[in-house]
Each structure stands twice: as structure tokens, then as C-alpha cells.
C-alpha positions, 0 to 999 in steps of 0.5 A, a space after each residue: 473501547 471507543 464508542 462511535 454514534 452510527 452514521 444513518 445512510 439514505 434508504 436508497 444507499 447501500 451500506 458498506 463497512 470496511 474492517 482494518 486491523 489498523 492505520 499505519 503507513 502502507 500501500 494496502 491502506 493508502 489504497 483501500 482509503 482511496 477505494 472507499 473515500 472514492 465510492 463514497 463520493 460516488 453518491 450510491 453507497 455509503 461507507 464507514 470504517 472500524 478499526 480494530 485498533 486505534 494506534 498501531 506500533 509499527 515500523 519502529 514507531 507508534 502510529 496514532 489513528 488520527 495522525 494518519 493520512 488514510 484516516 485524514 482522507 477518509 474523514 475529510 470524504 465524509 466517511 465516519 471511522 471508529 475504532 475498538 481498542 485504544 491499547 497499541 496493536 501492531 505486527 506479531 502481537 493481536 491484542 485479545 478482543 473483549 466481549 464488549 469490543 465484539 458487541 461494538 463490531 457486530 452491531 457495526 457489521 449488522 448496520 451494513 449491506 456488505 463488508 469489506 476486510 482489508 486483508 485477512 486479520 480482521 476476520 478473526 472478528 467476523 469468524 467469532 460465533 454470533 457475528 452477522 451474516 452479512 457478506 464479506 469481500 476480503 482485500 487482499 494485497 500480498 503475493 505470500 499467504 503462508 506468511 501471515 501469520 495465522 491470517 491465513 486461517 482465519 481466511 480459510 475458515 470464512 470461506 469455510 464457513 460460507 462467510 466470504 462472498 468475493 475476494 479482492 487479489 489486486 494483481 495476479 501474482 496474488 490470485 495465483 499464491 491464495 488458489 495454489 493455498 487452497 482457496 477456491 479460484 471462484 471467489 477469486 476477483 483481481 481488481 488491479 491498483 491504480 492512483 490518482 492520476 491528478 495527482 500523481 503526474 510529470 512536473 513540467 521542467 521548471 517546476 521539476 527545477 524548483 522541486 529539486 532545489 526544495 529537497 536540496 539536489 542538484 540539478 543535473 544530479 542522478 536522483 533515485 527514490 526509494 519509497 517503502 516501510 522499513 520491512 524485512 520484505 523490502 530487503 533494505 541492506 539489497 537497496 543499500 548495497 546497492 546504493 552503495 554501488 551507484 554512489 560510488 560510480 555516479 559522483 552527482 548521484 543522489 538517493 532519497 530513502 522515504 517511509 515509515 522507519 526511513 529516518 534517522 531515529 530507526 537505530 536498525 536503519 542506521 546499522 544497516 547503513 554503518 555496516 553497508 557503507 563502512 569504509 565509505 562514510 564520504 558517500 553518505 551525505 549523498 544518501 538521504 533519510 527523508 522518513 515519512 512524507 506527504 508530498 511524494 507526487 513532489 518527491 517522484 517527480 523530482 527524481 529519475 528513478 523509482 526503485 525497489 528492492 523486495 524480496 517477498 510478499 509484494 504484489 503489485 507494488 504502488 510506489 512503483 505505479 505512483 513514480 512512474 505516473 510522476 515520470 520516475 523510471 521504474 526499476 525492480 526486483 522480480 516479485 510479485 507482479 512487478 516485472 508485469 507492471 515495468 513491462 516496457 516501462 522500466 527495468 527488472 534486476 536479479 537481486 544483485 547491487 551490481 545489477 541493480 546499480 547499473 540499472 539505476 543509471 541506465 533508467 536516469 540516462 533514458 528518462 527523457 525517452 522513456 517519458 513519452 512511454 510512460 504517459 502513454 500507460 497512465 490510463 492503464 493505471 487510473 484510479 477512476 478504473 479501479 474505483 469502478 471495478 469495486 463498486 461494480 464486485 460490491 453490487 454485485 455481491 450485494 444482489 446475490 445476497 438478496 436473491 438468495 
């Protein structure tokens, strides 16, 4: 168990704990890091983190907490992390958590004013008789309650409880599936993703050119960009059938396949390809794994399309927000609030690779004229916005309790 000395805030500040089950690549992490690295500069709260785990097995890799950007970025905010547990956690396996783990985590819980649990795992923590009242705001960030897990239960049993103050859906198709489960509408607040807009951005053509030329592409190449975790809802061997399609139509075509598990050294991955592209092994130096990488502004504004392929669980995908903010096409399955989020931006496919393809090269062909629609919407998507709408739930919640 790792010890962490507790960070004092200003007697002014409120103080506010986020609760992850762990740091590994993944939207929901990106994002949260980014609410709270946010809020903390903000001045008026004061923000740390706890981590059930300190590594995570993930996505055919271990994922050390430091390694990983969100930690980076939140350490290099001035919000302090700690974790509980330094055996690996990951997907289908919750370690069991010591009576010492759970001390550590209450007496973190009863420093703060609010806390924040992205997504529902880690409220088996605060559901544990004994823990502190203080009250929680629940991140969630899926459209699929039922599977999770178990993580469901515990949701079901804070609210029960009257532990869960708010919960965070970050789109509608979110609020929708948890009300149709049996939570109740009024906890129910959709705050809707945003990035940073500073970062995420067009690249102007020379530099688009010198971009392309560093990931090795040719440049009038038709260059797709898939950007996901190697997960069974992202329905990878749909994108390489796919792929397979457009590559074979498009002869300058290329696609780059970017995340955790994108790499060559995933040997699911590798069957996935051997068997889609089977009779077809000339298209695959066209095919590229580019694994996990911390330039993917570069990436986006280097290609012409951003795809997406899901078939559960997503909703409201950040990679299709993040591309387009870098003038990247989107193009997606219809899942979760994705087909609102492309709406006069992009495209939305039935789950066919024929149709997919197809799109993929209507999406390349209208890039130029779809640029302009495309800058039009980033206030609709700015970080700046989301970031607000959190503080302004977190206070909220903060003097609710202190009236009661």
C-alpha cells in the first residue's frame, strides 16, 4: 500500500478528491485529468487524486501510474496523486481491498468537501460501511450500464444509500440508458465533452506537409486515422474489413491505427489483420500500427478522415471531437451520441465495410469543403465550456450540503 502525505488546501478553497479505479489509456481519463488539471488552475478548488490502483493490465499491456499522460498531466497541474494498491488491477479482476487500503481512502475522503468518481468502480470504496458522508458526484461515460460488470450495483446502491449527490452523463445517450436502468432522472446532469482547443487544431498546409513527411505518408495520400484502445466495443476486425475495402480501392491510400494495443506486439491484433486481409498481404505496408502516441493533435491534422467503428458502449466518443477539431472528417458507426456529434460535420454508417469505405473516401474527397464547417463548431466543443459547467455542478453540490 502507498502512503501519500495529504496536500493542505487554503482555508477559502474547496476540496475536491477524484476516486479512479486506475490510469490507463482511455477517453474517460483523458477527460476527467483534463476537468481537474483545469479546475485546479481555476484557483478556487483544490483537487487531488487517489487511485485504487497503482498499475493497470490493460489492452494486452501493464500500465504503470506514472508512465501515464493523465498522471503527467495532473502531476504537472499541482494536483497531488496517491494510489492504494501496487498489485496490477485491470478489466474482470478487482483485487480485494485491505482494511488498511480502506482506512488510507477514508481518511482521504474525509479531507475533502466533494468527491468525484469517474465512472462507478471505485464506489465499492465509498459504499463500504464506515466511509465518509461527504458527497459524491459520479463521472460516467458510457452508453451500456448493464455491462459493467457489477459497476452497476454499486451505482445502484450509493444512490440507494443517499450517498451520490449528482451524476455526470457526458452526453444524452448516456443520461438516457442509466434513467431507463433505474436511476433516478434528477441526479442526472449531462455536461458534454469538450478538448482543448489550443491544442487540438487544423495545421496550416505547409506544416500539414512536413507532418505527413514525419509519419512517412505521401502527400496527396488519402490518409484515415483510427484512434481507440484494442477493445472488443470498438469492434476492430468491422474497421479492418473496412480498411481492407479502401485500400483496396484507393491505391494512395493509407490508414493509421493509434492506441493502446495498436501495435504490432498485441498478437490479437495481428490475427485480426492475418485473417481480414488473407489473400491481400500487398495492402499492408499501407496499413500502419502506430500503437500508443502522444502526439495525436499531429496525427489528426495529418490525415483526412477520423474513423470509428464501435458497436457498444461509446458515448460521446472524444477521438471523433479531437480529429475534427484538427480538420480531420469524422466518420462513424451510429453509437451512442456520435451520430449528434458528426451532425453536418461528417459522416454516420451502418456497421458495413463497404459503406464504410465508401464514406471514408467521400469524407477524404470533401475535406477542403467541409474545413470551414468544421472551424465553425469548435466553440461548441471547447474545453474552456466543459470546465465551467463542472465547477459550477461542484459548487453547487458543495452548498447543498452545507445547507442541509
Amino acid at each position: 500500500m502507498l502512503l501519500v502525505r495529504g496536500h493542505v488546501a487554503g482555508p477559502d478553497k474547496l476540496r475536491v478528491l477524484s476516486l479512479y479505479e486506475g490510469f490507463f489509456a482511455g477517453g474517460a481519463r483523458v477527460l476527467h485529468s483534463a476537468v481537474v488539471a483545469g479546475l485546479q488552475a481555476g484557483g478556487a478548488q483544490q483537487h487531488s487524486v487517489l487511485s485504487i490502483h497503482r498499475a493497470m493490465r490493460r489492452e494486452t499491456m501493464v500500465q504503470k501510474m506514472e508512465n501515464d499522460s493523465s498522471y503527467q498531466l495532473l502531476r504537472g497541474a499541482g494536483v497531488p496523486v496517491s494510489s492504494l494498491i501496487r498489485r496490477f488491477g485491470g478489466t474482470g479482476h478487482l483485487v480485494a481491498i485491505s482494511a488498511a487500503a480502506h482506512a488510507t481512502a477514508a481518511r482521504h475522503a474525509a479531507r475533502a468537501d466533494v468527491i468525484l468518481s469517474l465512472k462507478e468502480q471505485p464506489l465499492r470504496l465509498i459504499n463500504q460501511v464506515g466511509f465518509p458522508r461527504t458527497p459524491v458526484i459520479a463521472c460516467l461515460h458510457r452508453s451500456d450500464p448493464e455491462n459493467q460488470q457489477g459497476a452497476l450495483d454499486e451505482l445502484r446502491t450509493a444512490v440507494a444509500d443517499g450517498r451520490i449527490a449528482a451524476i455526470v452523463c457526458c452526453a444524452e445517450s448516456t443520461r438516457a440508458a442509466y434513467q431507463a436502468a433505474g436511476i433516478p432522472g434528477s441526479l442526472l446532469h449531462v455536461i458534454p465533452n469538450g478538448v482543448d482547443l489550443e491544442r487540438f487544431r487544423p495545421a496550416p498546409g505547409r506544416v500539414r506537409g512536413a507532418l505527413r513527411r514525419s509519419l512517412a505518408l505521401p502527400a496527396r495520400a488519402k490518409v484515415i486515422a483510427f484512434a481507440a484502445r484494442y477493445d472488443g466495443m470498438k469492434n476492430v476486425p468491422l474497421f479492418l474489413a473496412a480498411a481492407r475495402v479502401f485500400l483496396t480501392r484507393e491505391r494512395t491510400g493509407h490508414v493509421l491505427m493509434c492506441g493502446a494495443g495498436m501495435n504490432a506486439d498485441n498478437a490479437d491484433l495481428r490475427r485480426d489483420i492475418e485473417t481480414c486481409f488473407a489473400g491481400a498481404s500487398a495492402l499492408l505496408p499501407r496499413l500502419r500500427l502506430l500503437g500508443l502516441r502522444p502526439d495525436m493533435p499531429s496525427v489528426y491534422a495529418a490525415a483526412d478522415v477520423v474513423a470509428l467503428t464501435s458497436r457498444v458502449g461509446e458515448a460521446a466518443p472524444l477521438c471523433l471531437i479531437e480529429g475534427a477539431m484538427c480538420g480531420a472528417v469524422p466518420v462513424t458507426t451510429d453509437v451512442g451520441d456520435a451520430a449528434d456529434i458528426v451532425a453536418g460535420l461528417g459522416f454516420v454508417t451502418p456497421p458495413d465495410p463497404e459503406a464504410i469505405a465508401t464514406a471514408w473516401t467521400a469524407a477524404a474527397d470533401r475535406r477542403a469543403e467541409l474545413a470551414p464547417v468544421l472551424a465553425a463548431s469548435r466553440e461548441r466543443f471547447s474545453q474552456t465550456r466543459m470546465i465551467a459547467a463542472y465547477a459550477g455542478l461542484i459548487t453547487m453540490i458543495r452548498a447543498s450540503s452545507m445547507s442541509v
